[in-house]
N, C-alpha and C positions, 0 to 999 in steps of 0.2 A: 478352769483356772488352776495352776499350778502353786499358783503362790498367795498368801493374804495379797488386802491391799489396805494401804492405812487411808483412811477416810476421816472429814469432819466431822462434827458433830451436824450440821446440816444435812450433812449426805446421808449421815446411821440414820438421823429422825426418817429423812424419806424411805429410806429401806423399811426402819418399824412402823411405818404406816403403809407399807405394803407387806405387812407377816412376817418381815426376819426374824429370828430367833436371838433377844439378847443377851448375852454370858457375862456376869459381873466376877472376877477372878479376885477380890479384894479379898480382907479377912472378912470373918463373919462377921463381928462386931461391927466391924463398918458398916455391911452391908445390910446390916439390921438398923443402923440407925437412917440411913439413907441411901439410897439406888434409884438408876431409870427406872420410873414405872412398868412392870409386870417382865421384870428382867430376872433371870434364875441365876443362884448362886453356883459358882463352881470352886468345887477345893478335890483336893486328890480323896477326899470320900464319896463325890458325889458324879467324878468326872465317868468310870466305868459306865454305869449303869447312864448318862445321858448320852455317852458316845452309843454304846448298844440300844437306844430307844431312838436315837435321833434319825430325822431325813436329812441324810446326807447331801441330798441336792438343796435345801432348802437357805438363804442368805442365815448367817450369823454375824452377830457383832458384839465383839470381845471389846471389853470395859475392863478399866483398872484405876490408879488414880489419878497418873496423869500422862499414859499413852505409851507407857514403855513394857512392863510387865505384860499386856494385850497384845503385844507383836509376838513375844514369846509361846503367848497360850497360844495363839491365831494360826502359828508355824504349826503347833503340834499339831492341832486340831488340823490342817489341809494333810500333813503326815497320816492320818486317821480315815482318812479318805473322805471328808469334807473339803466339798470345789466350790464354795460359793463364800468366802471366809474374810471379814474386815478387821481390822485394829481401829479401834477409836483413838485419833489422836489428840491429846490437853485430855485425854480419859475421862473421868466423872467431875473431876475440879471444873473442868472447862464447859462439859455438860448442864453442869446445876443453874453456872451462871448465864445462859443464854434458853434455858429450855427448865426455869424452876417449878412452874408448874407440870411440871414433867418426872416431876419425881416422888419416890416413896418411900415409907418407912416399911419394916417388914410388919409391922402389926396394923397397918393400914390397910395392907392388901386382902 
């Protein structure tokens, strides 16, 4: 894959129940008070260190709040040389409401 692909939120759930790795790009605050379950946060302090640790081959799916700011990160990330790369699109708004038991606060996890 050269390029993201924007997906459901039906399609991410099936990816993360087959191991993709989820990326929430929100701020933090947000993403402390709620997120997809066992999804990692991304900001330009923590992006270095999970591009240099990550499998590049492995699916990701970039999260934001409602599926635009997730294309942006999704781009870099395949720039990065990550080929397996999704946008969530309706991002976490549209997530919460079809998959709410699907989600977490950061002091829950």
């Amino acid at each position: 894959m050269t390029e993201f692909k924007r997906i459901p939120p039906e399609q991410a759930q099936a990816l993360r129940e087959q191991g993709a790795v989820v990326v929430d790009v929100r701020d933090p605050q947000t993403f402390a008070a709620s997120h997809i379950a066992g999804a990692t946060h991304l900001d330009n302090h923590s992006l270095h260190n999970f591009i240099t640790q990550a499998d590049l081959d492995k699916p990701v799916v970039v999260v934001c709040y409602h599926g635009n700011s997730s294309q942006s990160a999704a781009a870099y990330l395949v720039g990065q040389g990550f080929s397996d790369v999704y946008s969530l699109d309706g991002g976490f708004e549209l997530w919460k409401t079809i998959y709410p038991a699907e989600t977490a606060t950061a002091s829950a996890e």
